[in-house]
C-alpha positions, 0 to 999 in steps of 0.5 A: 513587518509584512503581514502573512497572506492568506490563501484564497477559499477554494470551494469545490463546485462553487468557486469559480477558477476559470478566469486563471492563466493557464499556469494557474490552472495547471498549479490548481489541478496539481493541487486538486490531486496532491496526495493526502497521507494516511498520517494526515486522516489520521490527525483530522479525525483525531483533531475533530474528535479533541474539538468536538469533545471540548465542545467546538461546534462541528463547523467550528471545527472544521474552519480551525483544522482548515486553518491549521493544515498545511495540505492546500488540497485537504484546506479545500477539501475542509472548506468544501464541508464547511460550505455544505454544513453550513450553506446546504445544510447537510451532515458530515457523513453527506458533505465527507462523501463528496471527497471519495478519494480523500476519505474511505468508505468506511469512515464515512459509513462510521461517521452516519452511524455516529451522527445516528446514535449520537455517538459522533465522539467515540466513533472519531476516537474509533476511526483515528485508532483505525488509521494508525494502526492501519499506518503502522501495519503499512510501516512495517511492512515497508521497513521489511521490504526496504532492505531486500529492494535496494540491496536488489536494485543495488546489485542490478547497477553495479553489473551493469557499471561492470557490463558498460564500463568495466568489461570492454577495457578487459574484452579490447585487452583480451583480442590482442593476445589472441588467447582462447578464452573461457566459457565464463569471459565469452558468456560475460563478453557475449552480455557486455557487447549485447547490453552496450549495443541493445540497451534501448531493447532491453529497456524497451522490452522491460517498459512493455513487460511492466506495462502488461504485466500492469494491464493483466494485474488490474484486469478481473481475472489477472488480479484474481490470478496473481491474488490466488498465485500469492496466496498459495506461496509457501511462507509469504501466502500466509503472511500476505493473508495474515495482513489481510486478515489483520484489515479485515478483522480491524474494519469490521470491528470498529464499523460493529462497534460503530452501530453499522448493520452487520450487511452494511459492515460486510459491503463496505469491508468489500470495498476496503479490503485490497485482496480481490479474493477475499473480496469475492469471499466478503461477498458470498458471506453477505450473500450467505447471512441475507439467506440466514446463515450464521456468520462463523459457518458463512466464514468457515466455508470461504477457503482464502479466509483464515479458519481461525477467524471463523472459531473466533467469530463463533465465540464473538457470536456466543457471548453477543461481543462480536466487535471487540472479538473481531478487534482482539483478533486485528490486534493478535494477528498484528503482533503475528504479522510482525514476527513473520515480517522479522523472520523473512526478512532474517530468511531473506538476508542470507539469500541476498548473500549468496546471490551477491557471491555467486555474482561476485564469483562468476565475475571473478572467474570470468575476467580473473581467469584470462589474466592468469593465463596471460601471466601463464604465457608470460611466464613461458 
């Protein structure tokens, strides 16, 4: 029986690939950027939380998930922390920094202050917990939007099979006889011949629109815009700041709960939060409470932020269990979140419909009715 091979120990930093042939090199960097899921972070911090608690050394613990994981790029991102724990010496939360764009900012944040108080367990239980409800949440907003995505992409193909293939058998039909021809077949002959001829345009004009759209987006003041824009839509602006809000309240208790300062809670939350309005908001807060202001007022005052938020902060505040107001806020909000999703996603399916029949209709009208009157002069 052939014995399994083993991969080789990649060390970032230290391991030496240049000797590879060039299609080594290029499988080495499409490992090096491969995608680690949230569901795998999640059962990392979860597998060294059970290792950890069982009495494993942390070194330990991370050779053993480096063995088992099936992610090539995470084993070297796992082989990679061993090396520093072990050969320079460093800490987890030094060595995970290494890896920013494998583990988030407030993990690592979670994982110092746990090293600090001694609490390295319950921290790992806390972010484990965090990364699944942060994947849940994402699931359920996906699920609501998968729907109303295919049926739309759906019905864009089939007008286009109509447009390409369907319609100039009819248009070829239609010119023989001469016939004057309704306002519906013009339009539709007048898209059909546009599309058959221009389709490179179309889809030309289509890429640089997307391509701007991309560049303003992600530019300061685009993002800021289309942030303020989504948010002031009526039914989805609050279920996009509900989800946010859910984010916010979720983060922020758990690095409380974590031992993290208040101030460094509110700058790792800037940089974990996806909305660049609240982002914005995050930071006058921080600015706010270093020049003395109570969290609740400094949270009442931001506009984009929920201002029940604030109410329940004030409470958090008064009875000195702020972290575990700010996770039972996350979590009511969350089940808010889901109703929401469940009733615009039911507001959405009759939409579809009606845009489907009105598609349906105006193609019918437009190819049926010339028909008719053929039959007519038939008949005649």
């Amino acid at each position: 029986m052939k014995k399994q091979q083993t991969p080789e120990r990649v060390i970032y930093g230290v391991t030496d690939r240049s000797h590879l042939s060039w299609y080594e090199q290029i499988n080495d960097f499409l490992i090096n950027h491969s995608p680690v899921t949230s569901k795998e972070r999640s059962l990392f911090f979860n597998s060294l939380r059970l290792l950890v608690k069982s009495g494993v050394p942390i070194t330990n613990a991370i050779r053993m998930l480096a063995q088992r994981t099936q992610n090539l790029r995470l084993r070297r991102v796992f082989d990679t922390i061993e090396y520093d724990l072990i050969q320079n010496g460093a800490t987890l939360s030094q060595a995970m920094s290494k890896h920013p764009y494998v583990f988030r900012k407030s993990e690592i944040r979670m994982i110092y202050s746990g090293e600090l108080s001694g609490k390295l367990e319950e921290v790992l239980d806390r972010i484990a917990q965090q990364v699944q409800k942060n994947i849940e949440l994402d699931r359920r907003v996906s699920s609501a939007l998968t729907y109303p995505i295919i049926v739309i992409v759906m019905i864009f193909l089939a007008i286009a099979i109509v447009m390409i293939f369907v319609v100039p058998k009819f248009e070829s039909l239609f010119t023989e006889f001469g016939s004057e021809l309704p306002l519906a077949t013009k339009i539709l002959m007048g898209l059909s011949d546009f599309f058959q001829y221009y389709w490179w345009f179309v889809l030309l004009l289509v890429a640089a629109g997307w391509s701007i759209f991309q560049n303003w987006i992600h530019s300061p003041t685009g993002s800021r815009s289309w942030d303020r824009w989504i948010h002031s839509l009526p039914r989805i602006g609050n279920l996009i700041r509900n989800i946010h809000t859910v984010r916010l309240a979720h983060n922020a208790g758990a690095m409380l709960a974590a031992g993290i300062p208040l101030e460094k809670s509110l700058r790792v939350l800037h940089d974990v939060l996806i909305s660049p309005v609240q982002q914005d908001a995050i930071l006058t807060i921080e600015r706010d409470i270093r020049h003395g202001k109570l969290l609740h007022v400094a949270f009442s005052e931001q506009k984009f932020l929920d201002p029940v938020l604030a109410e329940m902060i004030e409470i958090g505040e008064k009875t000195g269990s702020l972290s575990e107001v700010l996770l039972q806020i996350g979590d009511q909000y969350e089940t808010e979140v889901e109703s929401q999703l469940k009733t615009l996603t039911q507001l959405v399916e009759p939409i579809i419909i009606v845009i489907v029949g009105l598609a349906v209709v105006f193609l019918a009208l437009a190819i049926m009715t010339p028909v008719f009157q053929m039959q007519s002069l038939f008949a005649g």
